[in-house]
N, C-alpha and C positions, 0 to 999 in steps of 0.2 A: 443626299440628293434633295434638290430644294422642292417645297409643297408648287401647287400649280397656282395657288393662289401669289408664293413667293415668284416665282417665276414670271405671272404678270405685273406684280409691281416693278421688279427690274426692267421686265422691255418699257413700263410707260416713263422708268425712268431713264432710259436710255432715249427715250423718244424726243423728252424731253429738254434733254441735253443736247441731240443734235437741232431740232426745231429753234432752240436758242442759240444757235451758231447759225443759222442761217436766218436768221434777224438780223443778229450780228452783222452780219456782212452786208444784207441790205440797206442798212441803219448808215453803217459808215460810209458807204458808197453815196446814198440820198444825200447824208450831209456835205459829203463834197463835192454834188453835182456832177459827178462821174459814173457812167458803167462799169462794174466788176471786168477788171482783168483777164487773160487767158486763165490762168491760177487759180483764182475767186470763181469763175464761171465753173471750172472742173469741180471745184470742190462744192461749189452749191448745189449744183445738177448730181454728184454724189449724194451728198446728202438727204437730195429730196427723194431719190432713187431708195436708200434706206430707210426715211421715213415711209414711205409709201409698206416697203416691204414689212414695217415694223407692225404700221396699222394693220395688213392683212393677218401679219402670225398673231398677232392680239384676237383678233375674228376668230382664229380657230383655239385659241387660246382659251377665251370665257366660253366659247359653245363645251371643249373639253370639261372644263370647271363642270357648267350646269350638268352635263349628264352623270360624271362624279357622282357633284350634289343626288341628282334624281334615284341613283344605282344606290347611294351609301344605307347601309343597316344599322338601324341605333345597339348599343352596347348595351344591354340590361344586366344586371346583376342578377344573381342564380336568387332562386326564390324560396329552396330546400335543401336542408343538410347533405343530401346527396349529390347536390348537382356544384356544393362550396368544399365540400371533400374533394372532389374528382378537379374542380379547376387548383386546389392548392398541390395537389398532387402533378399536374404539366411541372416538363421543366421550365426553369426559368433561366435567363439568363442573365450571367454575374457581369455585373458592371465595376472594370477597375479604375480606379483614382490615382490616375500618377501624377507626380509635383512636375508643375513646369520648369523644366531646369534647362540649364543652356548645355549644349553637347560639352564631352569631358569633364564635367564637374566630379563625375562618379570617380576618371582617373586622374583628375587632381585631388581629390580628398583622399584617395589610396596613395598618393606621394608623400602630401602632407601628414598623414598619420605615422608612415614611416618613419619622418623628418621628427615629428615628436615624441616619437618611439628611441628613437637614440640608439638605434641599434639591437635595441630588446622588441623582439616581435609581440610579446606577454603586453609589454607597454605601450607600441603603438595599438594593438587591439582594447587595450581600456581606453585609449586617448579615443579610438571611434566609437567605443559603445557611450562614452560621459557626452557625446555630442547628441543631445534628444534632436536634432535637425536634419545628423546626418543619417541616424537609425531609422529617422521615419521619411528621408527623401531618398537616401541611398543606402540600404540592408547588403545590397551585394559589396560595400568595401569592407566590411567586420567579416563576410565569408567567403571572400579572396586572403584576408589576412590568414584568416583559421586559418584556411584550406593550405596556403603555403607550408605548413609544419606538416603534414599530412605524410607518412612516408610512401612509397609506392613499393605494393609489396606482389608477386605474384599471384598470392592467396587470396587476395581481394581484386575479384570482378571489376569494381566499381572504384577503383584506387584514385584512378586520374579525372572522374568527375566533378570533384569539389574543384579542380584547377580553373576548369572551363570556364568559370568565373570571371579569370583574371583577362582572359583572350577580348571576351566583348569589353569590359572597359579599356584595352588598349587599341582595339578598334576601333571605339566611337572618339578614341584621343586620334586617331589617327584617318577617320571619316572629316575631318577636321583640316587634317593635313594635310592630306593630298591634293584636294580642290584649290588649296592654298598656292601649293606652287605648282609652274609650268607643266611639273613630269604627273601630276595629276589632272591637269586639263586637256592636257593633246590625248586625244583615241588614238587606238590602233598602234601603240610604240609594242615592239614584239619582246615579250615575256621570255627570259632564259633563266636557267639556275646557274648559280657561282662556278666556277672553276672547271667547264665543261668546254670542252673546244670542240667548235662547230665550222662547218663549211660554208662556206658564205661565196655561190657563185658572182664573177666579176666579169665574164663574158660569156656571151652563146656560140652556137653553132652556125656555122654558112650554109645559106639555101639561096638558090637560084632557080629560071627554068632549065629546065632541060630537053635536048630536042632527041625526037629518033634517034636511037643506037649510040648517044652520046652519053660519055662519063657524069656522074653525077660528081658534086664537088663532096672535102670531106671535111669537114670542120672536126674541132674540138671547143669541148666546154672548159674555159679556167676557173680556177677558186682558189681561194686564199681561206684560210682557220679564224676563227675569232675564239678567243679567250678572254670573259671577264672574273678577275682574282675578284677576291675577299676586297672590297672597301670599304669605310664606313666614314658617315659625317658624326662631328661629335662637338657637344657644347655644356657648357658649366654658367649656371646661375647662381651667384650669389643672393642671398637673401638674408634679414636679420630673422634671431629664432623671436622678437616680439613679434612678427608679420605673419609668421608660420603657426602661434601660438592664437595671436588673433584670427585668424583664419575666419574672418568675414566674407560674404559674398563679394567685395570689391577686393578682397585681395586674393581669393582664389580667381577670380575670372583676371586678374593681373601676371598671375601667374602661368595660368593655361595661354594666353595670349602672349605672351611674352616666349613663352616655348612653342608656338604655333608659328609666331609671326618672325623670332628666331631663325628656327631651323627652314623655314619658306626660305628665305631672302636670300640665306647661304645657298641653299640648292639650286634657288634659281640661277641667282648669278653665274654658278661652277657648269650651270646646263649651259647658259645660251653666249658668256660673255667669249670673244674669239682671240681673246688674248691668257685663256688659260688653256694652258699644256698640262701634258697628265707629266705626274710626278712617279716614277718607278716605285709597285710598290707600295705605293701610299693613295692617288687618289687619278680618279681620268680628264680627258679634256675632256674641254666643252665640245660640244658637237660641231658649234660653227669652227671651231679653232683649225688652221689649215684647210679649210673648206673653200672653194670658188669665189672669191668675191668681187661680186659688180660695181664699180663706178658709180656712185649717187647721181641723176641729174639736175638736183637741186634740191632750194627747200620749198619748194612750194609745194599749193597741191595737184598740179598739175606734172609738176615732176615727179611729183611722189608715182601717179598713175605709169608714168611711162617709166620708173624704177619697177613695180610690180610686171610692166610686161619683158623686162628683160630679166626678171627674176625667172616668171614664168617659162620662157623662153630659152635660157640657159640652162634650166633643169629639165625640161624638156629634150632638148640635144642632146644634154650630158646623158639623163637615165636611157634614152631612148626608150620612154614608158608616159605612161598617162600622169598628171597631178589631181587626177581624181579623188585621190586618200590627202594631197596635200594640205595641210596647214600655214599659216603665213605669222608667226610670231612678231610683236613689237609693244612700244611700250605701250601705259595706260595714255601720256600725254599726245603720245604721235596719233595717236586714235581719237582721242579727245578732238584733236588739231585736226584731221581728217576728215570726222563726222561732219564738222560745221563749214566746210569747205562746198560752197557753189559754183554754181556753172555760171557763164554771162545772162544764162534766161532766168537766173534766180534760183535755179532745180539744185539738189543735193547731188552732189558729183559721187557721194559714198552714202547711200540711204540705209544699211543694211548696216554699217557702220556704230560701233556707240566706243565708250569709254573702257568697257568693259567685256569686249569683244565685236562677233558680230559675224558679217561674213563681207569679204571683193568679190565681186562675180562671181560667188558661190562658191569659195573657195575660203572655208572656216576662221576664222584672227583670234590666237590666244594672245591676251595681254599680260606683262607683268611690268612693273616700273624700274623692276633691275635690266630690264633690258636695255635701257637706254637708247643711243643711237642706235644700234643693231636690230634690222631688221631683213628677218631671215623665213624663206621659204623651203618649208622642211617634210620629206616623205618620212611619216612614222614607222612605217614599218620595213625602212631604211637603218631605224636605231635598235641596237638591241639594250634590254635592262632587266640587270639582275637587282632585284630587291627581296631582302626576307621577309619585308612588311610588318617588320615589328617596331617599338622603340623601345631601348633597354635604359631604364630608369637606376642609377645609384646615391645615396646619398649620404653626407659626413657633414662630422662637427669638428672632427681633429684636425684635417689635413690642411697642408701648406699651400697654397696657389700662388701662381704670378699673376694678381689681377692685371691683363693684358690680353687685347682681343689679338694679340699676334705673339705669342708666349714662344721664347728661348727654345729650340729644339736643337742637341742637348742641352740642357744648364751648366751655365757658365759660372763665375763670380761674382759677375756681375747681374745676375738674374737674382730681381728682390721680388722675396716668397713674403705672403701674409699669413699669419696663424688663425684659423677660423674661430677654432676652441677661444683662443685669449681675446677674440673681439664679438664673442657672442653672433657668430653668421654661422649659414647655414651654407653649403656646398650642393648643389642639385646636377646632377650628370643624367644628358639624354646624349645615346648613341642610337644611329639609323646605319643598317649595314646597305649600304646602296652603293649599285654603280652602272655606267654605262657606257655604249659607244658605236660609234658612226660605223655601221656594216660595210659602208661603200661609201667613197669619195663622192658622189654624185649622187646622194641621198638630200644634199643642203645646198642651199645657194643662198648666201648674206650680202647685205650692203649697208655701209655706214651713211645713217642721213642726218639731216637734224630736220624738221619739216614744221614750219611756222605759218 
């Protein structure tokens, strides 16, 4: 919390700053021998409305200070042994010193030690203790390593302790990730575990009035099962063992980014794009895929508004519910392209709007740039998702790869394998057990735009 004296120099400089905007504006208008604007006029008569209010909180501002001042008691030093015994004896409290590090570093150097471990955990533990940088910015990767050889015995209480270690750095790898793509930015998507079938109501009951002595009517509730199986996304980085060996801060943050920004891109794309089907077994659709989709009215931004109200509109009819919890997914550019879109009077048509989210008449915008043209209006708690929330780290020096972002599934003949071992690379595998899916048809409603 800032001191009161910090405090007033912020307002005078804030005073400052708006008082020099409304110069500004008189300055320019004087030189052009014109009156301020509707626009100019709101915003001057604003501003001076702030100034006014600034200079009063300033008034009560320095009167607070002075009585401060007038109340404060000077500090003196104890004047006898007795009185320098008894203040050494208070507790004090310990102040700790952590290295500024950027998230994940902790569980990138526990990959990388691995990786130069070679498979011997003896060797990646000397490989982190020979690093004096990483002993004394990150101690918990040398006792994640130990802790892994640990056996888990009954006799021992305290067996699975030393593990807990390993959880927060695959957290703060993964505090990382989620933000990163879509299935971490939309609230409220409804939490299930794997392979659990649930009921998932798809209509209600009938009610009407009813008069004297007359039958009431008799509905029934329908439902349908959801079941989401075992999926998992999975990716392999190549690397050379000089890069893993070097292990500088430009190439550990290469590599934590590279598996952040990685596995983002994939998930997003497999969440929102409407041309992927789930694969039996192997992976699910997108949420928008077979989903309702409206007719774009154009690219502008005035189509774009009247796309939002038939987005609105049709999920509305469809759920027969509120879009209260709604979200409204698209990309970074359509928003970008959005933002800057006026009215004829010159006003911001999307003021709430940015690049990087925002909200439409109160109605939340998560951005990703895999979205592309798709932009889809989505009840969260319309989707269900099972995730383990973990990521499962492997690594090799031997094995054979098809470097190919779209690898042979089975191998064939003609599927050409590289030897890691004989060209000095390094193999890195992240697996994320995740999966999801549309509880009800009428959870989403998509339209394809392009909006310029």
């Amino acid at each position: 919390m800032k001191t009161i004296t910090e405090q007033i120099t912020d307002f005078e400089h804030t005073r400052a700053a708006k008082a020099a905007r409304m110069n500004e504006l008189m300055t320019k208008a004087s030189e052009a021998g014109v009156t301020l604007d509707q626009a100019q006029t709101d915003e001057y008569d604003g501003l001076e409305r702030e100034v006014a209010a600034v200079d009063a909180h300033l008034v009560r501002m320095r009167a607070l200070e002075k009585q401060n001042l007038q109340a404060a008691t000077a500090v003196r030093p104890p004047l006898d042994f007795k009185a320098a015994s008894e203040l050494r004896a208070n507790p004090i409290t310990q102040v700790q010193i952590k290295p500024n590090l950027e998230k994940g570093t902790a569980f990138t150097r526990y990959v990388l030690a691995k990786i130069n471990g070679n498979g011997s955990r003896a060797d990646a533990i000397a490989y982190a203790e020979s690093r004096r940088d990483w002993m004394d910015q990150t101690p918990e990767v040398v006792l994640a390593l130990k802790a892994v050889v640990n056996p888990g015995t009954t006799t021992e209480p305290a067996w699975a302790a030393p593990l807990a270690v390993v959880q927060p750095m695959r957290d703060e790898f993964l505090e990382l990730l989620r933000p990163a793509t879509l299935i971490g930015k939309i609230p409220g998507l409804r939490k299930v575990p794997f392979n659990i079938s649930m009921p998932v109501q798809t209509g209600g009951g009938t009610y009407q009035w009813v008069g004297e002595n007359a039958s009431k009517p008799v509905g029934n509730l329908q439902f349908t099962s959801a079941n989401l199986l075992i999926a998992k996304a999975a990716g392999i980085i190549v690397i050379s063992q000089e890069l893993a060996k070097v292990s500088s801060p430009n190439a550990e943050s290469a590599i934590r980014n590279d598996m952040i920004k990685g596995m983002a891109t994939y998930l997003d794309t497999q969440f929102i794009d409407p041309t992927v089907a789930a694969v039996a077994n192997t992976s699910p659709a997108s949420i928008t895929n077979a989903a309702v989709s409206i007719g774009s009215a154009g690219t502008s931004a005035a189509n774009a508004e009247t796309d939002f109200k038939a987005l609105v509109s049709s999920l509305i009819t469809g759920n027969q519910g509120s879009v209260g919890t709604a979200v409204l997914i698209m990309s970074e550019v359509h928003a970008f392209v959005l933002s800057l879109a006026r009215t004829l009077n010159g006003e911001r048509m999307f003021p709430d709007l940015t690049p990087m989210g925002g909200s439409i008449s109160g109605i939340p915008v998560i951005t990703s740039q895999v979205a592309g043209t798709t932009v889809a209006l989505v009840i969260p708690g319309e989707i269900l998702l099972a995730d383990d929330g973990g990521v499962e780290i492997d690594v090799s020096k031997e094995a054979s790869v098809e470097m190919n972002t779209a690898p042979t599934s089975p191998a064939t003949a003609a599927s050409v394998y590289i030897s890691l071992w004989q060209l000095n690379l390094i193999g890195l595998r992240a697996e994320r057990f995740i999966n999801w899916k549309r509880a009800r048809l009428n959870g989403v409603r998509y339209t394809t735009a392009t909006y310029v």
